[in-house]
N, C-alpha and C positions, 0 to 999 in steps of 0.2 A: 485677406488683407484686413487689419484691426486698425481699426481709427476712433482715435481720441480729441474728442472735442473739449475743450478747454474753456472753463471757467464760466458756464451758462449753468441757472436754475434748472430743476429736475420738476416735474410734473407728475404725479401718479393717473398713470392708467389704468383702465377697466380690465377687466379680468376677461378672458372670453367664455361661455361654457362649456363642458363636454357632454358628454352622454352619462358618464360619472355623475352630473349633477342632479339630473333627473330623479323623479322617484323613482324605484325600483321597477314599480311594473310602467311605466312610461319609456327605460331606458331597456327593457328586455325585450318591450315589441321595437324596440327601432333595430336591437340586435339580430330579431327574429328575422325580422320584413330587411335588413339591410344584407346587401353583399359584398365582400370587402375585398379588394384585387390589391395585390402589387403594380405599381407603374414604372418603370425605367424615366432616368431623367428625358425631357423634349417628347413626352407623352402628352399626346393633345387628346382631353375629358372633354370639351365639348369647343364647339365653333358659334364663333359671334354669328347671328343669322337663320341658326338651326333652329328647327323646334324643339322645345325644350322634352327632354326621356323623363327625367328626375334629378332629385339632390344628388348633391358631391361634398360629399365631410372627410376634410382632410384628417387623417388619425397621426400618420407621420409623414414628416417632408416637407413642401412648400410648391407652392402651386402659384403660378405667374397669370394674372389678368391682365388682356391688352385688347386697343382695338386698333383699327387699321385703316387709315383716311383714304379719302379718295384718291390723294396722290400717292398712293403707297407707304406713305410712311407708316412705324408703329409707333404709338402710344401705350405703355404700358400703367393701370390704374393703380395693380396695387399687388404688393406680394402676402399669398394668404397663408398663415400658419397653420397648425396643428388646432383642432378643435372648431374651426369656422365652416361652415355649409359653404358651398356653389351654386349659384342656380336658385336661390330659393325667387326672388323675384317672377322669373320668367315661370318656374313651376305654378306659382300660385297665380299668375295672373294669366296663365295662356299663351303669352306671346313668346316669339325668339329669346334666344340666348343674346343680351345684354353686349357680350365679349367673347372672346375665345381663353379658354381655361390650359396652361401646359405646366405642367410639372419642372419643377425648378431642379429636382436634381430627385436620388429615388424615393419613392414614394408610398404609403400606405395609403389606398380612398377607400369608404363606404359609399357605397351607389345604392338611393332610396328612390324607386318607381315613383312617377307623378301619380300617380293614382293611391297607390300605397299613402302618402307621405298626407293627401288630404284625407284620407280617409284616418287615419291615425289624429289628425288636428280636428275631428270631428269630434273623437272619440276622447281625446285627451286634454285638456284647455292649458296645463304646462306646455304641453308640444305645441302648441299655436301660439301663447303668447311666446315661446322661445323663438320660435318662426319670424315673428312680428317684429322682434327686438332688431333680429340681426336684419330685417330689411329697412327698419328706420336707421339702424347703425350704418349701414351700405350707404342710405340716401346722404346724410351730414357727409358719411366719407370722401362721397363723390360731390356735393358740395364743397368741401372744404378743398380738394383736389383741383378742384376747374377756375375756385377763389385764388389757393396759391400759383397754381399755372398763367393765370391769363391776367390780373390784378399784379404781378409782380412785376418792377423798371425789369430785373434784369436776370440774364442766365446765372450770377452768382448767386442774387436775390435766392433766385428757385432753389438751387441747391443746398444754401445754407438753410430753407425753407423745411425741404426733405429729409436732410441731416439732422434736424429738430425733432422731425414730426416720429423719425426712426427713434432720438434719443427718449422723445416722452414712452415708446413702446417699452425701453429696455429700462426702465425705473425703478424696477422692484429685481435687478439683480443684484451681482455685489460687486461690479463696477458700473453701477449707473452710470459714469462718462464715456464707456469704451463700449463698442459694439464690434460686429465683424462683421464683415460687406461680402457680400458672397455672392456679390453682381459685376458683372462688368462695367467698364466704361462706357460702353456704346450704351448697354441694357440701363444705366443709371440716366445717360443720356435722353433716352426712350421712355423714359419718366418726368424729362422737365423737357423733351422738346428743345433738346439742342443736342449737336455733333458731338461723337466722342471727342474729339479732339479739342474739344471746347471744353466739357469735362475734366480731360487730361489738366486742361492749362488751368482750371479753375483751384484743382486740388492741389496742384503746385505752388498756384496762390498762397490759397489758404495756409500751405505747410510753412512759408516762407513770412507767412502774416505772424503765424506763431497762434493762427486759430484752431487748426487742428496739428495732432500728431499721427504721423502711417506707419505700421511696422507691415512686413510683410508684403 
């Protein structure tokens, strides 16, 4: 499904880093020390609760972060792309896994031992300060996520919230207004905490507002 939001300012966003970026012997030990699997889509890399194994860098594919409330529902935090860690928080600080990690559809991961992964930030101060970046970037993420969720009147509010926060991601392509949603309804729902069906009737809305355009 490709949706076009119409007539809203464009924001440039941050670039994320790879292993590419690294210096050379900084990105050869994490190729050394990392092991890199294929995963099928609704492959579960780790579980909210667990103790944390190691890192998870997504190389290709998309990888879904969610947690899961007391009453069963899910919450979903955020969808990660290509080139961002998993896990670094819980790796460096010892405790459980934050959320549960699943694969959005198939997938490339490198898996980096907790032990590995400090011992290499010991050894390297790029690979820590990279470490450090993307756990302050996580924290704002997840601040700004619990801002738009719980701060906003309404389930349109959120989603036209969401639909933003997606268009500042896709800035630097060559239709900064069009993206492709390659989430469901219920799954987009499970991101603002309301029924698909709410969802459904929202994007209807919108089509009908003349805020967004849907092909597909």
């Amino acid at each position: 499904m490709a949706t076009q939001v119409l007539n809203h300012p464009q924001k440039l966003a941050p670039a994320d880093m790879t292993l590419c970026d690294f210096p050379p012997v900084v990105a050869d030990a994490l190729e050394q020390e990392a092991i890199t699997t294929s995963y099928p889509t609704g492959a579960v890399l780790f579980a909210e609760g667990q103790a944390p194994r190691g890192v998870f860098i997504v190389r290709k594919g998309r990888v879904k972060l969610s947690v899961c409330g007391s009453d069963g529902r899910t919450l979903i935090l955020r969808i990660v792309e290509p080139g961002c860690p998993l896990g670094v928080a819980a790796v460096v600080s010892g405790r459980q896994y934050e959320a549960t990690a699943e694969t959005q559809e198939p997938s490339e991961i490198s898996f980096l031992r907790q032990a590995d992964l400090l011992r290499l930030m010991r050894l390297h101060g790029d690979l820590a300060l990279w470490v450090t970046q993307h756990i302050s970037a996580d924290y704002a993420s997840t601040c700004r996520e619990i801002r738009d969720l719980i701060l906003s009147d309404s389930a349109s509010e959120k989603l036209a919230r969401l639909l933003m926060g997606w268009l500042d991601q896709n800035a630097k392509s060559k239709n900064p207004a069009q993206m492709k949603l390659a989430l469901t309804h219920e799954e987009i729902g499970q991101m603002i905490g309301s029924s698909r069906e709410t969802v459904s009737r929202l994007f209807a809305g919108f089509k009908k507002q003349r805020i967004i355009q849907q092909t597909g």
